[in-house]
N, C-alpha and C positions, 0 to 999 in steps of 0.2 A: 504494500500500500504506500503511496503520495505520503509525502510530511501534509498533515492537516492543513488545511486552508483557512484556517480562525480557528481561535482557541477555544474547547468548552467552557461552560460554566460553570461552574462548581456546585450549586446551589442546585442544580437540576438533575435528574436522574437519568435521564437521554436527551445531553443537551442540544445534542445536532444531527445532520440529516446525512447520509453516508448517499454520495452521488458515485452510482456502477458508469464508468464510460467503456461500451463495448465495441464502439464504432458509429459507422452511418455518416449520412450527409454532413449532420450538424458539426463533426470534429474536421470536414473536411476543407482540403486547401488546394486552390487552383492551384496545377501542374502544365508543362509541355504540353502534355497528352489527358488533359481535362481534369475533374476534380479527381484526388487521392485520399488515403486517407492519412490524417495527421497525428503526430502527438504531443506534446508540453498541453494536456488539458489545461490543469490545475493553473496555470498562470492565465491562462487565456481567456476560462469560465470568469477570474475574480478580475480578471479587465474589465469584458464586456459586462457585470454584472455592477461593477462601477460606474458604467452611465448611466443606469438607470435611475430615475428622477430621484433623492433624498430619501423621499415617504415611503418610495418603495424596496430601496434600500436597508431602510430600516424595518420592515414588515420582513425580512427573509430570516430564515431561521439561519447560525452557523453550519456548516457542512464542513465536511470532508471528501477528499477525493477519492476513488480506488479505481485507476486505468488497466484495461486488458493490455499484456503489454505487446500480443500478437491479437489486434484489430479487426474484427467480424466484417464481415461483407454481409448484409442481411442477407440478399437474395441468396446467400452460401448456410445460410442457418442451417444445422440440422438438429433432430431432436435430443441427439445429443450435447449440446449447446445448451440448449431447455434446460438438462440435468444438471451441467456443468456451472450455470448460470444459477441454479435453483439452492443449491448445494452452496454457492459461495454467500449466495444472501441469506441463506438458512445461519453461517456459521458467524456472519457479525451483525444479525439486526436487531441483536438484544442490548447492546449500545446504543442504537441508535430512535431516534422519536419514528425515525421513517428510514425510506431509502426509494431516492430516483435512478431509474434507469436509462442509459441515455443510448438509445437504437436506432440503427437503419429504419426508415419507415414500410419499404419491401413488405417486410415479415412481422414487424413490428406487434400487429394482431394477435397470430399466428403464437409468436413469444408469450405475451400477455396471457391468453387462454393458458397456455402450457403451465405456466407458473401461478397463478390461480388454480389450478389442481395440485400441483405438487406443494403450497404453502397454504390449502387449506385451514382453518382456523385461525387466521393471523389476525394478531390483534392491535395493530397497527398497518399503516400504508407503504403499500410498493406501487410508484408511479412510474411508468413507462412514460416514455417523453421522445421527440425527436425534433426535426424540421428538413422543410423540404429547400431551403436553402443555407451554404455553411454559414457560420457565425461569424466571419467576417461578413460577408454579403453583402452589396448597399440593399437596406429594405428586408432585410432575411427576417425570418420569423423565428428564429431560435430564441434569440431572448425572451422574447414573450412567453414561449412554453415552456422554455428553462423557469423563467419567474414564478406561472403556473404551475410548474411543477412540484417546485419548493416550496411553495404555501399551501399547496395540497399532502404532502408528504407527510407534514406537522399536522394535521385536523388529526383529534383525537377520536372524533369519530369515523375518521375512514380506517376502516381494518378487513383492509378486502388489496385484489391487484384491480388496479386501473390505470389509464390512460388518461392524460392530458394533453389535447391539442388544439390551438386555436381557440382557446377561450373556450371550451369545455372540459369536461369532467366523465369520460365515461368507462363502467364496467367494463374488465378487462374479456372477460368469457363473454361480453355482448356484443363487441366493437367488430369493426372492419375497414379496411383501406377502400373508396371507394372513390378515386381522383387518384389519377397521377402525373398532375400537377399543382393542383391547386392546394395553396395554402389552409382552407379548410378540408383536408382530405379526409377525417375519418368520420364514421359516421356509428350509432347505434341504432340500428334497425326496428329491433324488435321488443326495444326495452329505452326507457324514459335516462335523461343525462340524471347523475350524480351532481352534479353540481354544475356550474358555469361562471365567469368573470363578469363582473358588474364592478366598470371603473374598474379602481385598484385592488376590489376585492373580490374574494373567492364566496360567492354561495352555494353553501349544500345544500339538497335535501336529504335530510336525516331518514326519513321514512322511508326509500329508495334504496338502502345500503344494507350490505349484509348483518354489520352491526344491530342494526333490530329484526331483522328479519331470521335471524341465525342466532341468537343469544344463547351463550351457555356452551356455541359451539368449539369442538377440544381444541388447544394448543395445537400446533401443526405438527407431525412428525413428519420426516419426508419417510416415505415406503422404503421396504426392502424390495431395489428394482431387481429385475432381471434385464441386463443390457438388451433390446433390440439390433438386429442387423438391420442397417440401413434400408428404408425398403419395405420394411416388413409392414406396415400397413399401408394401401395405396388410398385414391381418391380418384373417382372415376365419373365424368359428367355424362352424363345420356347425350348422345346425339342422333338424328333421324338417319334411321338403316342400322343400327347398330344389330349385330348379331351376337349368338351364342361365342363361337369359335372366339371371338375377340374378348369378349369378357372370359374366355376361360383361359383366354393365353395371361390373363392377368392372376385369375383368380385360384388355376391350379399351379401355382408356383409354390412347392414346398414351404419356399422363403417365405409366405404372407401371413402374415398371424390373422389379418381383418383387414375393412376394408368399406368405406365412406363411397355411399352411392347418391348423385344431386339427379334428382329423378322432375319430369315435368310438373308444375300445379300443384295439385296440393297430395301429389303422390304417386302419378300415372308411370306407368312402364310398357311399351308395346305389346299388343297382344299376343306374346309368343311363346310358347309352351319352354321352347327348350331354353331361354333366358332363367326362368324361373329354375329348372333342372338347374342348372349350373350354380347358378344362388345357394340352390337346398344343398347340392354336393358340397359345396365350402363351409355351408354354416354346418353340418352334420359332422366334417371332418373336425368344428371348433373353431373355425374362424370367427372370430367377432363380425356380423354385420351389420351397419345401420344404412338410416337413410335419411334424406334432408328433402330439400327443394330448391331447385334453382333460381329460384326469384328471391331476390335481396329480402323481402318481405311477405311475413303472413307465414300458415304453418305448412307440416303435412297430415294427412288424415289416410291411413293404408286403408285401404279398402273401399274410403269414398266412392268410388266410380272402381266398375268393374275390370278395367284395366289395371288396377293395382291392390284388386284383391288378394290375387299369391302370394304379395309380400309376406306377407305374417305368415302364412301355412311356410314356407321358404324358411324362416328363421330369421328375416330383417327387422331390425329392432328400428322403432320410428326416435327419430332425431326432434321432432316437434320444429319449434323454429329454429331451432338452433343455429348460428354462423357454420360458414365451413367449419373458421377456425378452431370453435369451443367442440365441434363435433369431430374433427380430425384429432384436436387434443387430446379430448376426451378417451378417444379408442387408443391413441400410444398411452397413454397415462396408465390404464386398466391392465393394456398387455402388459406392458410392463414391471407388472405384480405378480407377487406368488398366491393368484388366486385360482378357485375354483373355475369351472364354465358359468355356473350359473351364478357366479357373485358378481362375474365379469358383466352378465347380461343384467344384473337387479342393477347395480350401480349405472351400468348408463343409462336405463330406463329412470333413476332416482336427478333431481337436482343437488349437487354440490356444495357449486358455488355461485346457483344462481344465475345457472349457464342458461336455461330452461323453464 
């Protein structure tokens, strides 16, 4: 870890806010050959956090820094990252009132959901944070979300993982990337903001959070994982013509433990016998299956319309609204585990972390 970036306080029992920088735009510095990624965070955070206006200055909680010292490329994430990531903030965030994370926006999602499973019951805030321009930038939006992220990190009633971007506040297991360009790119679909910026200040809604909604719920343990090979659960969109043969060139791969299907509406699958065979042969072999909807909004309902009644006789467990994100998580999280089939199957039929 960085020598601190301000000193604690003495008087206080988690006096500061432990910022992960793991990469991404935000630490990034024009190059030859376009943006790269940078390092000297630590100086360069408590620059740019020095122009901000006095009031606001004074509204940030102290921090510390901890830089990866080999830099993630988001779109390079993999689920091992999640763990490696999950594990680091599991072993100092008892120090700390919080802890922002500072990511590529790519994956950004994708992370968040992961880690809201694996730090279930936290009883303080992990704030995912990034921008879609570096922090030099003229006009870049990093400061603003670094700001936000910092005054979110400290609420004592956030005890969940969330996102902060562009002046909101949203559930990490909710969120999604849904612009890739625009400085408000993320969005929650299917579930109301946690809070949002008004002026200089952070409003929550209390009622919103997992903190009431979850009370009582345990200290987080991280699982005893069983490593994944790479792979091993895919994500498969329906497209028109799709066949048998192709989904099984996915689906009989020894390698796959499970396996995330975004099916049409609110659940529909082509009328074809032998799609549905291939389905039941992987969920029968133990594969994990669920299934979502492709449309950014609204649920799935299996069986609605007769075109995706076999799901469920098949073994697909319905995703409801869920994001990709929280529903791809959701299934590496589970394999993961040294559990039963059918604990596998209760748990992601159960909500969490309020993924659902």
């Amino acid at each position: 870890m960085s020598a601190p970036s301000s000193q604690p306080t003495p008087e206080a029992p988690h006096p500061s806010v432990l910022i992960i920088y793991t990469g991404g735009t935000l630490g990034m510095r024009a190059g030859r050959h376009g943006l790269t990624p940078a390092g000297d965070i630590e100086s360069r955070l408590t620059h740019a956090l020095g122009q901000l206006p006095l009031s606001q200055q004074q509204a940030l909680p102290p921090y510390e820094v901890f830089s990866y010292p080999d830099l993630i490329d988001s779109s390079a994430i993999t689920p091992g990252h999640w763990t490696q990531l999950a594990n680091d903030i599991a072993q100092r965030i008892a120090d700390y009132q919080g802890v922002v994370v500072i990511h590529g926006t790519d994956t950004l999602s994708w992370t968040a959901a992961s880690l809201a499973y694996q730090l279930q019951g936290l009883d303080r805030a992990v704030i995912l944070t990034g921008a879609m321009q570096p922090l030099e930038a003229p006009d870049s939006d990093a400061l603003d979300n670094l700001y936000g992220a910092l005054r979110c990190a400290r609420e004592p009633g956030m005890q969940e993982v969330a996102i902060y971007f562009h002046g909101k506040l949203l559930r990490g297991a909710r969120a999604t990337k849904q612009h890739s360009e625009a400085v408000d790119a993320f969005s929650s679909p299917n579930y109301p903001l946690l809070g949002e910026r008004v002026g200089d200040d952070i409003v929550h809604y209390p009622s919103r959070s997992l903190a009431e909604q979850q009370r009582g719920a345990p200290r987080f343990e991280l699982p005893d994982y069983n490593a994944l090979g790479e792979g091993a659960i895919i994500r498969l969109a329906l497209w028109p013509g799709i066949t048998a043969w192709q989904l099984a060139a996915w689906l009989d791969d020894s390698r796959v433990k499970g396996g995330l299907l975004q099916l049409w509406g609110a659940g529909n699958l082509p009328d074809d016998p032998s799609l549905l065979a291939v389905l039941a042969k992987a969920s029968g072999e133990g594969k994990l299956l669920a299934a979502i909807s492709q449309c950014p909004q609204g649920s799935i309902h299996l069986g609605a319309y007769a075109a995706g009644q076999g799901l469920h006789d098949a073994g697909v467990l319905s995703g409801d609204d869920m994001t990709p994100e929280a529903a791809f998580g959701k299934l590496v999280h589970l394999a993961a585990q040294p559990l039963s089939e059918d604990d596998r199957r209760q748990r992601f039929l159960m909500p969490l972390v309020g993924e659902r």
